[in-house]
N, C-alpha and C positions, 0 to 999 in steps of 0.2 A: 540531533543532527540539524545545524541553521544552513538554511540556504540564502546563501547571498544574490544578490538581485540579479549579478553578474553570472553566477552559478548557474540560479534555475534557468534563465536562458540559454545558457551552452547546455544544461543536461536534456531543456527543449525542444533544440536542434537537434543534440543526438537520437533524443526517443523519435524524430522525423525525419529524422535520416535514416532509421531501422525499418520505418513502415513499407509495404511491397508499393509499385508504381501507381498500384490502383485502388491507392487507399480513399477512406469517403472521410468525410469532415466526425461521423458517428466514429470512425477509427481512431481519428486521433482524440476526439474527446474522450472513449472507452480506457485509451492507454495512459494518458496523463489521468483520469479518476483511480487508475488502477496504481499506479505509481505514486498517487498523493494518499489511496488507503495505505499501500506498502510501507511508506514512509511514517507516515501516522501511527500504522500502528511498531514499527521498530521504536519509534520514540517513546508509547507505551511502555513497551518491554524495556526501555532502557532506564525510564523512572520508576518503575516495578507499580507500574499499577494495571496488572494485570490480573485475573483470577483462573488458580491452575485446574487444569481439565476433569482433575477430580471432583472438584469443589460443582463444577455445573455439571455433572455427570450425578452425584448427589441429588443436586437440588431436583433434576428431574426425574430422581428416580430411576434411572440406567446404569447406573452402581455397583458393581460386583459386591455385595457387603460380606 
């Protein structure tokens, strides 16, 4: 998913226009980190490099075998 320069600023705007009236400057940095993990990691899963839940459910040992 590319974000155009035009883009992430309108999606900016909206993710601050969603915040309540008395939001702090930590709110909107929390929501835009949470929104750039989200994004990040969708892009993962879209180029398949991800490792499926069994595989680190294995590795540590919490594995139904």
């Amino acid at each position: 998913m590319t974000t155009t320069a035009a883009n992430l600023k309108q999606q900016a705007h909206q993710l601050i226009d969603l915040l309540p009236e008395d939001a702090t400057w930590r709110d909107v940095a929390y929501r835009a980190a949470v929104r750039a993990d989200i994004e990040a990691g969708l892009a993962d899963s879209a180029a398949n490099r991800v490792t499926p839940v069994e595989d680190i459910l294995k590795e540590f040992g919490l594995a139904d075998e």
